[in-house]
C-alpha positions in Angstrom: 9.6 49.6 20.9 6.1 49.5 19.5 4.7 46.1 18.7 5.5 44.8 15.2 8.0 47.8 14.5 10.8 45.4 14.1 8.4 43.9 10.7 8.4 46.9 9.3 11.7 47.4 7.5 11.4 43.8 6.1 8.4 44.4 4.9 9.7 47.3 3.2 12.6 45.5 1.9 10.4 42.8 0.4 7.9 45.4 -1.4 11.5 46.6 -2.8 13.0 43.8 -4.0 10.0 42.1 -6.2 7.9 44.2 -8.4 4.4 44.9 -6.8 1.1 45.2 -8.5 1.0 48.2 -5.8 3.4 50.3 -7.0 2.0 49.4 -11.1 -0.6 50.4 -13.3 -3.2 48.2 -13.7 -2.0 46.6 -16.8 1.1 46.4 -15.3 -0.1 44.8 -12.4 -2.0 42.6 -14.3 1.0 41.0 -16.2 2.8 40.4 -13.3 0.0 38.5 -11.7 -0.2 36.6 -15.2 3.8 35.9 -15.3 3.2 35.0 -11.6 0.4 32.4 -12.4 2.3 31.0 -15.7 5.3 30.3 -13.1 3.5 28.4 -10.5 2.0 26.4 -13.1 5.2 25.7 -14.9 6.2 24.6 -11.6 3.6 22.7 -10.4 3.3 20.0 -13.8 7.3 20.1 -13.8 6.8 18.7 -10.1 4.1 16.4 -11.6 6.2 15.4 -14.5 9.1 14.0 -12.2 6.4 11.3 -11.0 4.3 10.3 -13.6 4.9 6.9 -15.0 2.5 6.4 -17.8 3.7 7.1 -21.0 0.8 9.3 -22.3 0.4 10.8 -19.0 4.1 11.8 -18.9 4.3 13.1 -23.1 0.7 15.3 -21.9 2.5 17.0 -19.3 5.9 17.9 -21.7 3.0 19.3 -24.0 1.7 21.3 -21.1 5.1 22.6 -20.1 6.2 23.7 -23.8 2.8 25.7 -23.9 3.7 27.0 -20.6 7.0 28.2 -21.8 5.8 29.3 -25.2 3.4 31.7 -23.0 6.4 32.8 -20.9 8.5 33.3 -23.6 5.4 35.4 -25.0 5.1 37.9 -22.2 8.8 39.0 -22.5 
């Protein structure tokens, strides 16, 4: 067997199972990317919520989340 042939049909599996801006237009492609990058965000002050311990600190990253979720909830 060929080197790397045994990567190929998980490869394949992956490009099949989440959208790919490949396989989209370029709008398409760029709204995914968008929803993509909201997400990580959303994630990332989430994981910075969990340890903040000032007051202000912690009620500026529940603002930042709702706008994150408002811009979710805005892409459909």
């Amino acid at each position: 067997m060929a080197r790397g042939a045994e990567s190929k049909p998980v490869a394949e599996k992956q490009e099949r199972a989440s959208p790919s801006p490949k396989n989209a237009s370029e709008e398409e492609a760029a709204l995914i990317f968008r929803r993509r990058k909201l997400e990580l965000s959303r994630k990332d002050v989430e994981r910075r919520l969990e340890t903040a311990q000032a007051k202000p600190h912690r009620e500026m990253l529940r603002r930042a989340l709702a706008a994150l979720d408002e811009e979710l909830a805005s892409l459909g």
